[in-house]
N, C-alpha and C positions, 0 to 999 in steps of 0.2 A: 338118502335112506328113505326106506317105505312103511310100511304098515301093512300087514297082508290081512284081507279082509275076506272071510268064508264067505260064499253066495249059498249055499248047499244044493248048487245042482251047476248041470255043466253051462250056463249062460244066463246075461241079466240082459238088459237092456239099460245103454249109459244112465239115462235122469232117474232111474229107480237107482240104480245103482249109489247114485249122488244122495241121494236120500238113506238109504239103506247105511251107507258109512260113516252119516251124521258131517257129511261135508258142508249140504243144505238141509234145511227145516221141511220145505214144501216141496212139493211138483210144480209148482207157480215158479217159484225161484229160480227150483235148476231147469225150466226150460227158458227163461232170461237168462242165466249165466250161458246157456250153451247157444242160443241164439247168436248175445253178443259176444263169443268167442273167449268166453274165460275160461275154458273148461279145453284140458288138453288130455288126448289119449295117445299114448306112445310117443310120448315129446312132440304131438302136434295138434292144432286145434282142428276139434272137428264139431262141428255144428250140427251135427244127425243124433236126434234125443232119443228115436230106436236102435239106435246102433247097437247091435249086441257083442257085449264084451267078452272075454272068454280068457282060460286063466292062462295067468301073467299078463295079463293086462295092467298100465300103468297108467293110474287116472291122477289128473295134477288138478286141483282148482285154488285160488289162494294160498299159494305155496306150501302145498301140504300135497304130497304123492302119494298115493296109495294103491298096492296091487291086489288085483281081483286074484282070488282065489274058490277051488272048487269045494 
């Protein structure tokens, strides 16, 4: 199960995103979390902190899912 999380526009970018849903505190954080591969989008890790999400996106960090919404 997720949590769908409004961006209010059609794309974020993943480590704002991480921030944005109160997954991480900093931008410091989530770009160590996604560096060192904690940080999974669509059931897989991906290590690009510009990666632009877009909705139904499903971002996993510390066993908490959350889908990107528009």
């Amino acid at each position: 199960m997720s949590d769908d999380i409004s961006i209010g526009g059609e794309s974020i970018r993943l480590g704002q995103f991480l921030k944005f849903a109160g997954l991480l505190d900093s931008g410091g954080d989530a770009k160590e979390a996604i560096i060192d591969g904690y940080v999974r989008v669509n059931g897989e890790v991906d290590r690009r902190r510009g990666r632009q999400l877009v909705d139904g996106d499903l971002v996993t960090y510390d066993g908490r899912t959350v889908r990107v919404r528009p």
